[in-house]
Backbone as JSON Lines, residues from 0, in Angstrom:
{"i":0,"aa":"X","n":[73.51,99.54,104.3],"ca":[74.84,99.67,104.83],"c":[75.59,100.73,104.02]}
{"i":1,"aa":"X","n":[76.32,101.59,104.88],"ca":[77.11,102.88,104.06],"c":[78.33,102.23,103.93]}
{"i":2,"aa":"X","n":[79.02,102.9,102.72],"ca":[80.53,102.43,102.61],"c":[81.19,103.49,102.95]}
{"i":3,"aa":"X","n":[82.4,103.55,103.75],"ca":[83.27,104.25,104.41],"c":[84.11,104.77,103.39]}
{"i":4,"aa":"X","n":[84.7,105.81,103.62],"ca":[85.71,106.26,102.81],"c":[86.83,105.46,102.7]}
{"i":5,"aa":"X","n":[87.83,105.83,101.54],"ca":[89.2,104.53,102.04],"c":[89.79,105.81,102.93]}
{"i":6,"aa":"X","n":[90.76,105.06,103.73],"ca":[91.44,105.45,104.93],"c":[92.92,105.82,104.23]}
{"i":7,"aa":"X","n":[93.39,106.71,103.85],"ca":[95.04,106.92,103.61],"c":[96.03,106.71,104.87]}
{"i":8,"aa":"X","n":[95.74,105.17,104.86],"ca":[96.74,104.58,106.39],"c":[98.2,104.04,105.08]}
{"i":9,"aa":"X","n":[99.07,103.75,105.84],"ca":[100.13,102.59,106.1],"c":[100.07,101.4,106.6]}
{"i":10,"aa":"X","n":[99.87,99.93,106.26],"ca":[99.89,99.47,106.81],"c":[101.33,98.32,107.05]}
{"i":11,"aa":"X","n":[101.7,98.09,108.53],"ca":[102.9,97.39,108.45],"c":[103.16,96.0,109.17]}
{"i":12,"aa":"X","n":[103.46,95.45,108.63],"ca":[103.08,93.88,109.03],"c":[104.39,92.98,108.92]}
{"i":13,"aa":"X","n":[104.44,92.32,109.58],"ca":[105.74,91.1,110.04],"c":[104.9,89.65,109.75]}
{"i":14,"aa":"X","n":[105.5,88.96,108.76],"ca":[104.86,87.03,108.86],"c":[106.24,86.32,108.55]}
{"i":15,"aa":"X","n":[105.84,85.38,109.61],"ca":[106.8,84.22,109.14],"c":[105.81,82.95,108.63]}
{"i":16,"aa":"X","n":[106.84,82.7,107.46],"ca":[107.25,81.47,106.69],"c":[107.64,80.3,107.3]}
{"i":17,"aa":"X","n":[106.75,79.37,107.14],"ca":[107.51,77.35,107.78],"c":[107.29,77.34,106.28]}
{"i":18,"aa":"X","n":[108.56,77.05,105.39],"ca":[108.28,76.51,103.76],"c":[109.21,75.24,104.05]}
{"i":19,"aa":"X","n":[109.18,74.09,102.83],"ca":[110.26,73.82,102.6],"c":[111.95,74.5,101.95]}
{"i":20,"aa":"X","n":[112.79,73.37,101.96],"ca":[113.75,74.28,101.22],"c":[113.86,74.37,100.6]}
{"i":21,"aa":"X","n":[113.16,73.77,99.43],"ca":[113.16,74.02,98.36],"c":[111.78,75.03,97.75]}
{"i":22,"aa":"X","n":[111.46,75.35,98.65],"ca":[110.8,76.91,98.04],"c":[110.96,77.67,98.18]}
{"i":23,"aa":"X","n":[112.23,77.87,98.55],"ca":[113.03,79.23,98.65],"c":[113.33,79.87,97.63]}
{"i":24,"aa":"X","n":[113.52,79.47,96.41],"ca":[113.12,80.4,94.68],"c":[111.88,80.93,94.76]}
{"i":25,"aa":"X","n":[111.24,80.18,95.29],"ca":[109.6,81.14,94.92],"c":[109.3,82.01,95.67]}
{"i":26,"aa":"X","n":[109.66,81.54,96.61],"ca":[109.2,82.58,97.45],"c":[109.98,84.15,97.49]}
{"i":27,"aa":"X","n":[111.02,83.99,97.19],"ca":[111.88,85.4,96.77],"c":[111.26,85.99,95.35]}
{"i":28,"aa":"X","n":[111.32,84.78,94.4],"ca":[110.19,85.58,93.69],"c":[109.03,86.12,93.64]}
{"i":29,"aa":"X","n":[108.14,85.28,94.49],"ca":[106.78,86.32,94.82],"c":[107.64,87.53,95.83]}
{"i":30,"aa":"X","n":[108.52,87.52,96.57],"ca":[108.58,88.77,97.21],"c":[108.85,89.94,96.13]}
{"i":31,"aa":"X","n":[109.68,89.67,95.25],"ca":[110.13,90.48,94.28],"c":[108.91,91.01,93.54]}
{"i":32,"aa":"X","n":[107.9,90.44,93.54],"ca":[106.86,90.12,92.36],"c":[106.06,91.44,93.38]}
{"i":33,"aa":"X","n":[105.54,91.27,94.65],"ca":[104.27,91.92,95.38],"c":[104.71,92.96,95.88]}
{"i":34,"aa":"X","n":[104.48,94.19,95.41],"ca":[105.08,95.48,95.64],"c":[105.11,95.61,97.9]}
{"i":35,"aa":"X","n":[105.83,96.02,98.23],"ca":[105.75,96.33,99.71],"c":[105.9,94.79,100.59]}
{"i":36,"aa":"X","n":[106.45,93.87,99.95],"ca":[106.82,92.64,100.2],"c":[108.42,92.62,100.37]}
{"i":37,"aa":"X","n":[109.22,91.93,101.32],"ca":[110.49,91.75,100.91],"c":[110.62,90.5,102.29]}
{"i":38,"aa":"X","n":[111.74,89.45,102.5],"ca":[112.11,89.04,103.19],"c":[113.04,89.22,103.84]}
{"i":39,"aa":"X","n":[113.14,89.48,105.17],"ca":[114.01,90.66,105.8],"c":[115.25,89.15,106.71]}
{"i":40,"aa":"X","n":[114.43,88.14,106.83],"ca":[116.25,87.31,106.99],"c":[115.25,85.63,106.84]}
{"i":41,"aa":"X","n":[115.86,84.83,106.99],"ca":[115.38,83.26,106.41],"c":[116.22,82.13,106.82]}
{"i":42,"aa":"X","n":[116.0,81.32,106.9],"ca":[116.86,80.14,106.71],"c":[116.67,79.15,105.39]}
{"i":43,"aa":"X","n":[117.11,77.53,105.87],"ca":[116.72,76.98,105.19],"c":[115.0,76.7,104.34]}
{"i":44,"aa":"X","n":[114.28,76.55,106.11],"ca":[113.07,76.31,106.21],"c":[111.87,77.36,106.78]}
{"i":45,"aa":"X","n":[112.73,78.67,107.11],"ca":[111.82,79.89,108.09],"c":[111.92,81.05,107.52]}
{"i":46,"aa":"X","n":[111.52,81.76,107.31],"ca":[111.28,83.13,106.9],"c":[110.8,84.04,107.56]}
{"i":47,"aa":"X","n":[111.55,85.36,107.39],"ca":[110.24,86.23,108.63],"c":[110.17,87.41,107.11]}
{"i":48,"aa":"X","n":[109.08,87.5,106.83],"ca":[108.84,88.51,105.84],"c":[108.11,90.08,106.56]}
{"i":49,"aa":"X","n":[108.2,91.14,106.03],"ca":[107.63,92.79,105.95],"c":[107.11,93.08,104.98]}
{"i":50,"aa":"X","n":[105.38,93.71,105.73],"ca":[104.72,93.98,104.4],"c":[104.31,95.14,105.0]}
{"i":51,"aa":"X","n":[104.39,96.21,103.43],"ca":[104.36,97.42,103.75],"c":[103.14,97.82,102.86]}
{"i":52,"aa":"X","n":[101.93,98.19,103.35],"ca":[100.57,98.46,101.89],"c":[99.66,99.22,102.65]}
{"i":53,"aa":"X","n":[99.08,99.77,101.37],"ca":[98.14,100.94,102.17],"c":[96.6,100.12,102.61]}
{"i":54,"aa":"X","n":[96.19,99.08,102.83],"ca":[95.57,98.39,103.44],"c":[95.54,97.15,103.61]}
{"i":55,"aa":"X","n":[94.32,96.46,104.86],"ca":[94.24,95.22,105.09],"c":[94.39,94.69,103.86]}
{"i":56,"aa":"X","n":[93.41,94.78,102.47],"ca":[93.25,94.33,101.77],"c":[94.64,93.31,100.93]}
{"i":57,"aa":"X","n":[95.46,94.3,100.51],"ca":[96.7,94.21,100.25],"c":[97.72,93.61,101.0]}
{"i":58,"aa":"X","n":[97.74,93.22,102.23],"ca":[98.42,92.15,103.17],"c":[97.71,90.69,102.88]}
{"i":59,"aa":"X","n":[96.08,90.65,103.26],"ca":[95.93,89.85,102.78],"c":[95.53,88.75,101.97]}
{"i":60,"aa":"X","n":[96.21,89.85,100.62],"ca":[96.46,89.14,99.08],"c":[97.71,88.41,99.27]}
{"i":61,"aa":"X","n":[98.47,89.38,100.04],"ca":[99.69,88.4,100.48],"c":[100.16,87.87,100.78]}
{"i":62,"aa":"X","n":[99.04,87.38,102.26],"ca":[99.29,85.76,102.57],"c":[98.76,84.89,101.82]}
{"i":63,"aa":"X","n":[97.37,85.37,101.19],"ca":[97.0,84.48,100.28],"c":[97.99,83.55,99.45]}
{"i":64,"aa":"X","n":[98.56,84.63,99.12],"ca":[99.65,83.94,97.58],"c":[100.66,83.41,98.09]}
{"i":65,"aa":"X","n":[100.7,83.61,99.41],"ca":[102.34,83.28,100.14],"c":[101.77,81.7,100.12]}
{"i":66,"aa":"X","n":[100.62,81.18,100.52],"ca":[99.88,80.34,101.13],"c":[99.65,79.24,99.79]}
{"i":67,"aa":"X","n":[99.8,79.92,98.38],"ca":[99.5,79.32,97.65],"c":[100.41,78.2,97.16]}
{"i":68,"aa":"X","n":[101.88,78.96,97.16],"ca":[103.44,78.78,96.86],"c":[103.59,77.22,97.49]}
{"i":69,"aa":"X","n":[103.82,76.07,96.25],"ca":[104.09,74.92,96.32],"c":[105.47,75.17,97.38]}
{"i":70,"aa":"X","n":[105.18,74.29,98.47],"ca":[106.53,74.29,99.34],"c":[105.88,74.95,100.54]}
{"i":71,"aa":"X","n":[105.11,76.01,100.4],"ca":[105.01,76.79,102.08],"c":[103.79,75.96,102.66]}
{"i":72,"aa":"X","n":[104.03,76.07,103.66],"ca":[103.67,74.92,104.98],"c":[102.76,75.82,105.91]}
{"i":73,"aa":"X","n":[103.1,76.9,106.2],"ca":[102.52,77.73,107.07],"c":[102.42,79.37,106.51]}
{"i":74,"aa":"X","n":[101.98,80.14,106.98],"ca":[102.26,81.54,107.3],"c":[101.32,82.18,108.22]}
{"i":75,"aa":"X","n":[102.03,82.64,109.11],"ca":[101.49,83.8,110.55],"c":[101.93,84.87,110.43]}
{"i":76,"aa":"X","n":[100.79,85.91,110.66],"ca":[100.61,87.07,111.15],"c":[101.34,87.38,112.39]}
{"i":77,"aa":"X","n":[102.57,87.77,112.52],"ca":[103.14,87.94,113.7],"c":[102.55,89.57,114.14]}
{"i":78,"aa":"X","n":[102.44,90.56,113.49],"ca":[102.69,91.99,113.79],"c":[101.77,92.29,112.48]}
{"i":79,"aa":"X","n":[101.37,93.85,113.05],"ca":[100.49,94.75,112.07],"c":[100.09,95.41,112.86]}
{"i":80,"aa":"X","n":[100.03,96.7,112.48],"ca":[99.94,98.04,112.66],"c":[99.53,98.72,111.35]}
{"i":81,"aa":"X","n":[98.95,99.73,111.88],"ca":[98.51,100.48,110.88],"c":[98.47,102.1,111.19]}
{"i":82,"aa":"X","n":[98.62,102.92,110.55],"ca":[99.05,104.61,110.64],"c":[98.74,105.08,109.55]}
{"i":83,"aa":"X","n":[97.82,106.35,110.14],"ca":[97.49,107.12,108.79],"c":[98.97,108.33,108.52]}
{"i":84,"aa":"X","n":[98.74,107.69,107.1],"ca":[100.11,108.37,106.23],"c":[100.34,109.6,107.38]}
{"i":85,"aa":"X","n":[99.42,110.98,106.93],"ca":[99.25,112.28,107.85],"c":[100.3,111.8,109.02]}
{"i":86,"aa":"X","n":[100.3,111.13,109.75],"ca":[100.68,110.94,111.33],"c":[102.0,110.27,111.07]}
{"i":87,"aa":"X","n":[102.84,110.09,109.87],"ca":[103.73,109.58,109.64],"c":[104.99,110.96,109.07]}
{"i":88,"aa":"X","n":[104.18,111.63,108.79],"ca":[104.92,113.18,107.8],"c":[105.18,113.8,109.13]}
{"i":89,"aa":"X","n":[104.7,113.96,109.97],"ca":[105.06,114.79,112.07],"c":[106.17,114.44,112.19]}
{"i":90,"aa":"X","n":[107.08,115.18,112.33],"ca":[108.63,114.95,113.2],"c":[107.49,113.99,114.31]}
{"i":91,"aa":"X","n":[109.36,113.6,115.05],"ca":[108.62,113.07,116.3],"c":[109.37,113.9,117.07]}
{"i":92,"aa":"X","n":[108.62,114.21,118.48],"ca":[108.95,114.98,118.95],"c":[109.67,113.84,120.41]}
{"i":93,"aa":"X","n":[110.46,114.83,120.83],"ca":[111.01,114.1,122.1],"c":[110.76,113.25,123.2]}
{"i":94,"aa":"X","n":[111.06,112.61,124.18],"ca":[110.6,111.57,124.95],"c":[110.66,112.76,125.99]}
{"i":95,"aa":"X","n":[109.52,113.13,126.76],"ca":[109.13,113.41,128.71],"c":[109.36,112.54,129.35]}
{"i":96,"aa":"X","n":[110.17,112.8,130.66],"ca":[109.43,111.88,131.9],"c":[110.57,111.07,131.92]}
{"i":97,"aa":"X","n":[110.48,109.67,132.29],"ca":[111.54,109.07,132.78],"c":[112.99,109.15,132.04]}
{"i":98,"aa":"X","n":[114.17,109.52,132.9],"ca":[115.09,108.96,132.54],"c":[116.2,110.82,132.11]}
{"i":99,"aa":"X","n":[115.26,111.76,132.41],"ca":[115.37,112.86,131.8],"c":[115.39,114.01,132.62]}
């Protein structure tokens, strides 16, 4: 089996959190803690977190640990995408076609 080159992607990912409420310290601290991690809004008991890393790998270390965190109950993969860096540096160019 050949090993592939690494890929200079982006990768970008959305999970929500079922924790208790009382793991809401930790869990801001692991966000603080895992570079390209942050929690973008929450409640008592829900979280929707953004993870921003240059691969699968690195997302998921991050559910891992999310998963580890005395108090969290769940975590899903809502969203992920991935883009190589290159295709991120392109203006974007305008919308054709409807509406125009």
């Amino acid at each position: 089996m050949t090993a592939h080159p690494p890929r200079d992607e982006l990768h970008i990912a959305s999970l929500v959190v079922q924790h208790r409420a009382d793991a809401g310290p930790a869990l801001e601290a692991l966000a603080a803690e895992l570079p390209g991690l942050e929690i973008a809004m929450g409640d008592a008991t829900r979280s929707v977190l953004l993870q921003e890393s240059p691969g699968t790998r690195e997302l998921m270390d991050s559910v891992d640990r999310l998963r580890e965190l005395p108090g969290v109950l769940n975590v899903n993969l809502v969203y992920h995408h991935a883009e190589p860096r290159q295709d991120l540096e392109q203006p974007l160019q305008p919308e054709t076609g409807a509406g125009t």
